[in-house]
C-alpha positions as CSV (number, residue, x, y, z in Angstrom):
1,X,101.4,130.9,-101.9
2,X,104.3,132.9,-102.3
3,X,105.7,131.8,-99.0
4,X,106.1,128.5,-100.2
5,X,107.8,129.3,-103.9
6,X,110.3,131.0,-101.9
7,X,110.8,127.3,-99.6
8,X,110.9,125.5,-102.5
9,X,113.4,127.6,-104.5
10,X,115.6,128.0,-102.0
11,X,115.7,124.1,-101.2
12,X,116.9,123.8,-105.1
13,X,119.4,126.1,-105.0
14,X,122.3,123.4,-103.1
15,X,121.1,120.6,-106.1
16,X,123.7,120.5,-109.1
17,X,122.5,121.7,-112.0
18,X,123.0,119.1,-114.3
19,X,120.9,116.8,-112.5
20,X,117.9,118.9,-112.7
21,X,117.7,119.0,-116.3
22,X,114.6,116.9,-116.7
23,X,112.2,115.4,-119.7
24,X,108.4,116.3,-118.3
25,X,105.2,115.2,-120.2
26,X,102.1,117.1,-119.2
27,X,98.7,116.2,-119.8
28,X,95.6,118.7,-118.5
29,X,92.2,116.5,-118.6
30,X,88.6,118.0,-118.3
31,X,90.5,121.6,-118.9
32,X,88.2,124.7,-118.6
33,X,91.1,127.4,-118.7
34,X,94.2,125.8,-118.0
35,X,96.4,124.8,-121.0
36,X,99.2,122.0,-120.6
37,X,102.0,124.2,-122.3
38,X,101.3,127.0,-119.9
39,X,102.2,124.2,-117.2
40,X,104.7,123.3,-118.2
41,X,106.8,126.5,-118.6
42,X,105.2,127.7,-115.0
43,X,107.2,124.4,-114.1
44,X,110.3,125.5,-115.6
45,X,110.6,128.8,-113.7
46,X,109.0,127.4,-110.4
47,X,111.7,124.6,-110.7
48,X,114.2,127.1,-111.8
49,X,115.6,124.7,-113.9
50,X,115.3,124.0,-117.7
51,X,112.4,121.5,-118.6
52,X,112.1,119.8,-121.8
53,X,109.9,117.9,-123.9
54,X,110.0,114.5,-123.9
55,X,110.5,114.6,-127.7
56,X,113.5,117.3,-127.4
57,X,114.9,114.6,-124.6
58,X,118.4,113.0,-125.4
59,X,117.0,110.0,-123.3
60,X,113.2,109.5,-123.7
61,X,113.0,106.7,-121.4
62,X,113.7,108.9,-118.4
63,X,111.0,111.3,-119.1
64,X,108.1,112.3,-116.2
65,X,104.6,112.3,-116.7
66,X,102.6,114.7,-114.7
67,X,98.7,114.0,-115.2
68,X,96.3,116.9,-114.1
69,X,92.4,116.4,-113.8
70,X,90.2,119.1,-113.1
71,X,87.0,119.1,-111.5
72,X,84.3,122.1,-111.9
73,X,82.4,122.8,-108.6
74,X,80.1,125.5,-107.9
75,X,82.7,128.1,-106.5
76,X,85.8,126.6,-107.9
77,X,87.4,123.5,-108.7
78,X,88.7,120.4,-107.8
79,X,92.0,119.1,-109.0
80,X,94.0,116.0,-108.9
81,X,97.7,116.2,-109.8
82,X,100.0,112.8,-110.4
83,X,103.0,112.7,-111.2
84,X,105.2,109.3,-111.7
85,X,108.0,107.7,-114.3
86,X,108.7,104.1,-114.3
87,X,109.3,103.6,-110.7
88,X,107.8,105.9,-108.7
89,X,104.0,107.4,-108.3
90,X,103.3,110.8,-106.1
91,X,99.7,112.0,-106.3
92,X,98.0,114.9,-104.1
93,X,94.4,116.1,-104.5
94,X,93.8,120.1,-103.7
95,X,90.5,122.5,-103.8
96,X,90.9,125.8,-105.3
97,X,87.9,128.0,-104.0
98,X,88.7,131.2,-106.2
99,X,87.2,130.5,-109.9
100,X,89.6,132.2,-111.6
101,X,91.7,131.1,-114.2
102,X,95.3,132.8,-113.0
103,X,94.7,131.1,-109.6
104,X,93.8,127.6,-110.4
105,X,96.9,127.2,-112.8
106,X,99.0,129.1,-110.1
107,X,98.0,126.3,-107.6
108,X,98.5,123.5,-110.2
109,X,102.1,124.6,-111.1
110,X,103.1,125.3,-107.6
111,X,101.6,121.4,-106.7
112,X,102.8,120.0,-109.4
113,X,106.8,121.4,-109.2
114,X,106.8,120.0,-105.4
115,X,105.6,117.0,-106.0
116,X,108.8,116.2,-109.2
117,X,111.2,117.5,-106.3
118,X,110.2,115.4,-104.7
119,X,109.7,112.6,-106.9
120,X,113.4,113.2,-108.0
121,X,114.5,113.5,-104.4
122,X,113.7,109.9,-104.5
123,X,115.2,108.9,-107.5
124,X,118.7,110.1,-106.2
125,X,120.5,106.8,-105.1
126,X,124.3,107.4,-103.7
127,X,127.0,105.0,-104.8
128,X,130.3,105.5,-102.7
129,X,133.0,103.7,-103.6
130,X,136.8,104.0,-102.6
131,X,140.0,103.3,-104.2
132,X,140.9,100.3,-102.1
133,X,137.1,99.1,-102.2
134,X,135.5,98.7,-105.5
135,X,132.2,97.5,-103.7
136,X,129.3,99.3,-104.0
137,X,127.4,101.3,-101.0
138,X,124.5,99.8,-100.2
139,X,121.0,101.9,-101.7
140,X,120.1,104.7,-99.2
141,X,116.5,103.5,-98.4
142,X,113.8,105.1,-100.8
143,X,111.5,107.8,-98.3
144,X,108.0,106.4,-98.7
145,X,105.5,108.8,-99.2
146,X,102.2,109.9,-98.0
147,X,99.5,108.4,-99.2
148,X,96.8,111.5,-101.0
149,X,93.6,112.0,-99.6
150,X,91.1,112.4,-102.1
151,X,88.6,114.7,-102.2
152,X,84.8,113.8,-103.4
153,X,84.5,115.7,-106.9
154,X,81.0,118.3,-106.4
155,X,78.0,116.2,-107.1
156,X,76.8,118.9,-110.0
157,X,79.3,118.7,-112.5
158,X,80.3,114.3,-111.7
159,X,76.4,113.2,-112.7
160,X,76.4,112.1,-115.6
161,X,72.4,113.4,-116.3
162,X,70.6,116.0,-115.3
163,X,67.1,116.6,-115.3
164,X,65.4,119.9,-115.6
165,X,62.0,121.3,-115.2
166,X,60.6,125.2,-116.0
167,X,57.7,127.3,-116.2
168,X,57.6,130.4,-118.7
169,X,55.9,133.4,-119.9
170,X,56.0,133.6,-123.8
171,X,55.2,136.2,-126.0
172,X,54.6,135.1,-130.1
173,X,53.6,137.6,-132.8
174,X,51.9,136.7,-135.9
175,X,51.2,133.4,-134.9
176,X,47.5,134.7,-133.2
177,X,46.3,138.0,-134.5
178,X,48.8,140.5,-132.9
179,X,51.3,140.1,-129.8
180,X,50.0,137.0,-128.2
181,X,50.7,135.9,-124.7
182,X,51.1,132.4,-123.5
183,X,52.6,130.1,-120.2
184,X,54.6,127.0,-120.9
185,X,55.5,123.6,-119.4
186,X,59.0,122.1,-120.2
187,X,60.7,118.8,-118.9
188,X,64.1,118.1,-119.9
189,X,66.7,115.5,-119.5
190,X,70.7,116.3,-119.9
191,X,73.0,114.5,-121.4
192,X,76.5,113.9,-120.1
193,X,77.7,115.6,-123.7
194,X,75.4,118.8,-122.9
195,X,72.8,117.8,-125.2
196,X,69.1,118.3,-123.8
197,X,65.8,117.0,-124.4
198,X,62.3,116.4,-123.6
199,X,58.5,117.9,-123.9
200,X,56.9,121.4,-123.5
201,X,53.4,122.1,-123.3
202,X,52.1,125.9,-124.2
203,X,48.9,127.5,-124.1
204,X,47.8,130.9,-125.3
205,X,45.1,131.4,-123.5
206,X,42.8,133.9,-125.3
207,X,43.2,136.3,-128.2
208,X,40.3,138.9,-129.5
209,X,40.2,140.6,-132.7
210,X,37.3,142.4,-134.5
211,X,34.2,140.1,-134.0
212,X,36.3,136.4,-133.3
213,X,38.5,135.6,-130.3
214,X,41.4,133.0,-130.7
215,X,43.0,130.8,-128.6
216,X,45.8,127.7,-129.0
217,X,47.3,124.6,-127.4
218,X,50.7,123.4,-128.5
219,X,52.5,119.9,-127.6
220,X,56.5,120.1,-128.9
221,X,59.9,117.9,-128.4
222,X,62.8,120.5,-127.4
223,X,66.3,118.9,-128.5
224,X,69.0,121.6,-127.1
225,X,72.7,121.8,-127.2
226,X,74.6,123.8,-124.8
227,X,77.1,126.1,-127.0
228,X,78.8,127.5,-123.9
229,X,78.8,126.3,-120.1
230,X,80.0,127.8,-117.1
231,X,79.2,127.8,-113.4
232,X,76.8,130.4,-113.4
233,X,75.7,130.5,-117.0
234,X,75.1,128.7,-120.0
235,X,74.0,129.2,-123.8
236,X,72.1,126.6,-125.8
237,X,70.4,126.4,-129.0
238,X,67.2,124.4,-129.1
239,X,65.1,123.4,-132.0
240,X,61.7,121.9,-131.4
241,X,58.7,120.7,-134.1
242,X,55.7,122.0,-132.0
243,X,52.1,120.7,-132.5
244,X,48.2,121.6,-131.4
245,X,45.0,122.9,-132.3
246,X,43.8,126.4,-132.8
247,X,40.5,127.8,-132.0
248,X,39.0,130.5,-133.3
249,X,34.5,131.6,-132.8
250,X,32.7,134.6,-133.6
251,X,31.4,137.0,-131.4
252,X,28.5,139.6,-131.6
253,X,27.5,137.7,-135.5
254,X,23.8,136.2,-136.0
255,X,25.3,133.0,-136.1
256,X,28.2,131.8,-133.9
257,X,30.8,129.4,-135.6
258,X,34.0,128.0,-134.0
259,X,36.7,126.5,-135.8
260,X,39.4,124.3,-134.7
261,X,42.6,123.7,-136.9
262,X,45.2,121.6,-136.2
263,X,48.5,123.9,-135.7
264,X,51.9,122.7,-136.7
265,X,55.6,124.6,-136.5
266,X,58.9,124.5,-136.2
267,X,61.2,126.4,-133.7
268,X,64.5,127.5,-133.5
269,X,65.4,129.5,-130.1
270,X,69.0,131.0,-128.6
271,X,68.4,129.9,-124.8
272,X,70.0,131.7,-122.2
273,X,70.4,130.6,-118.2
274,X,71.8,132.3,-115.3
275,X,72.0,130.3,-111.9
276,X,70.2,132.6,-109.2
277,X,70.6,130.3,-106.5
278,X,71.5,126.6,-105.5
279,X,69.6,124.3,-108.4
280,X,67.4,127.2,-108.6
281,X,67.7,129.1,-112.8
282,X,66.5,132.1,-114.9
283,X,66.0,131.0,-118.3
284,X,65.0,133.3,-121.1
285,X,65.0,132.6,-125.2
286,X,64.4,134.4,-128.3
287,X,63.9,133.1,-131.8
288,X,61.4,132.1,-134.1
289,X,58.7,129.6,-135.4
290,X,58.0,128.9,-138.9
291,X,54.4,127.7,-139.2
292,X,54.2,124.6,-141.5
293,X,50.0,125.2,-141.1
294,X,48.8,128.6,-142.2
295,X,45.1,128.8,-142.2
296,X,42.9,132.0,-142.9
297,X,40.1,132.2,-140.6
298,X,37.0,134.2,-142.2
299,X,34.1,136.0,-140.6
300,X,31.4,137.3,-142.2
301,X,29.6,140.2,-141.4
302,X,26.5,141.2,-139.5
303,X,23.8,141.0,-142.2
304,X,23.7,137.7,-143.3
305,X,24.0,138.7,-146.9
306,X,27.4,140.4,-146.2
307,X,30.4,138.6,-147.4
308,X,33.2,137.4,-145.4
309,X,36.5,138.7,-144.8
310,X,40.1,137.4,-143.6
311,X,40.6,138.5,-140.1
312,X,43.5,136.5,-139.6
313,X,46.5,134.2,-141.4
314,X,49.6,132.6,-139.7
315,X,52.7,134.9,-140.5
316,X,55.8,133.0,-142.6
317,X,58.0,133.6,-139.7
318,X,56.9,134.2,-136.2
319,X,59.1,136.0,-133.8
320,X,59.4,134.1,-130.1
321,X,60.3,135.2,-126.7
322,X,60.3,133.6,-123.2
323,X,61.4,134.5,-120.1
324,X,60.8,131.7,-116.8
325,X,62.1,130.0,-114.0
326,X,64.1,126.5,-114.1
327,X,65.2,124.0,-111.1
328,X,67.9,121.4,-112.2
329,X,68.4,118.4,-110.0
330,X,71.6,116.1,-111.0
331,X,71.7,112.5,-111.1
332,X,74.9,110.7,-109.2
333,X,76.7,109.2,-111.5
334,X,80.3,108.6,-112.9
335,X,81.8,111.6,-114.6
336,X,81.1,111.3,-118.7
């Protein structure tokens, strides 16, 4: 782009100066990195002419407004720029593949200052008049311009809901006797404000300790808010009240006795996902479940006279991990 700073400077250099002192407003919507400030002094120096606040203006009224909306897409962004004052409009729509920060504000300043030269080019009407005729000239016609061709924001980051399905391994201790692995189900729905939830079904399979073997079934409500988003990645914190039964039967004893106990926890997880490919995610979590439920499952010995024991209670706090695949599908939408 340097090319084209070096065009447009040089076409500045034959204007006077004092007609290039201008009030600009500048307003940055749906920002990730780009700050309006930072515009507006890339302005100044792309312009090379002083621009000032509309507030530090000696006439207010004349002040520009340039308008900047930015548009997150998979590799890079889109971005609409307007610029207009009371007369005039200019708008121009632009896709800036490299997802940097330094290069989409780059791109927006050098848009923007072309499009107030020539927004002011336009505002330059030329009065000649001579001693012997007072009349005025007539206007110099105004040079019409383009229309913009807009450019469809990405599909992802315009729905304004999302919905999400995974499948994980987990891994809880102290909630079965020892380290105990399970596989869960989870549907969720996103919110245009980054809020998710849904349902999650788990399953921990099997469990054996001394003479019983355990196993457990768990129905929960996920609610999720994404702390951090980006293109590639994203970090949420979930809570979720989980319910289900737990079952627990002796094995090797005289007499064989199952019990099943209804199970009841609450969880609070740091998610973490990382965009491997198209709509395709890997999603991990770690945190912990507090069991509301804490049972002690006895067993009694092999004599029939021996007394029983506690092979097994709930811990107050059981650690959680989770590592799985997710596929997120948007739903078309207006942007939120």
């Amino acid at each position: 782009m340097g090319w084209v700073s070096f065009v447009l400077a040089t076409a500045l250099e034959d204007a006077p100066q004092a007609e290039r002192v201008r009030a600009v407003a500048v307003e940055v919507t749906d920002n990730p990195c780009v700050q309006a400030a930072t515009v507006h002094a890339g302005l100044g120096k792309t312009l090379q002419l002083p621009i000032a606040a509309p507030e530090s203006s000696d006439d207010p009224t004349a002040a520009t407004a340039l308008h900047v909306t930015i548009a997150v897409r998979t590799r890079g962004y889109d971005v609409a720029v307007q610029v207009h004052d009371r007369t005039h409009e200019l708008r121009r729509t632009l896709v800036v593949e490299d997802t940097a920060c330094a290069e989409l504000e780059a791109a927006i300043v050098l848009v923007g200052a072309l499009l107030l030269d020539d927004l002011w080019s336009t505002q330059q009407i030329v009065h000649v008049q001579t001693p012997r005729d007072r009349t005025p000239a007539p206007e110099l016609p105004v040079r019409p311009h383009p229309p913009a061709v807009r450019a469809p924001p990405s599909s992802e980051h315009s729905a304004s809901w999302a919905v999400r399905a995974n499948a994980s391994a987990r891994l809880a201790v102290g909630d079965l006797p020892g380290p105990a692995g399970g596989v869960a189900l989870e549907w969720l729905a996103t919110a245009p404000r980054v809020v998710s939830f849904g349902v999650q079904l788990s399953a921990w399979p099997y469990r054996r300790i001394d003479q019983a073997r355990f196993s457990a079934v768990d129905f929960a409500l996920p609610l999720c808010a994404d702390a951090l988003r980006r293109h590639i990645w994203a970090l949420a914190i979930c809570g979720a009240p989980r319910a289900g039964l737990s079952i627990a039967s002796g094995v090797d004893l005289p007499t064989r006795h199952a019990a099943v106990r209804p199970r009841l926890l609450i969880d609070a997880t740091l998610d973490v996902r990382v965009r491997l490919v198209g709509v395709l995610w890997l999603r991990g979590h770690i945190g912990f479940g507090v069991p509301i439920v804490r049972d002690r499952f006895l067993v009694g010995g092999v004599a029939p006279s021996d007394a029983n024991r506690v092979i097994h209670r709930a811990w107050p706090v059981v650690p959680l991990f989770g590592l799985g695949l997710e596929v997120r599908a948007a739903i078309a939408g207006r942007r939120s």
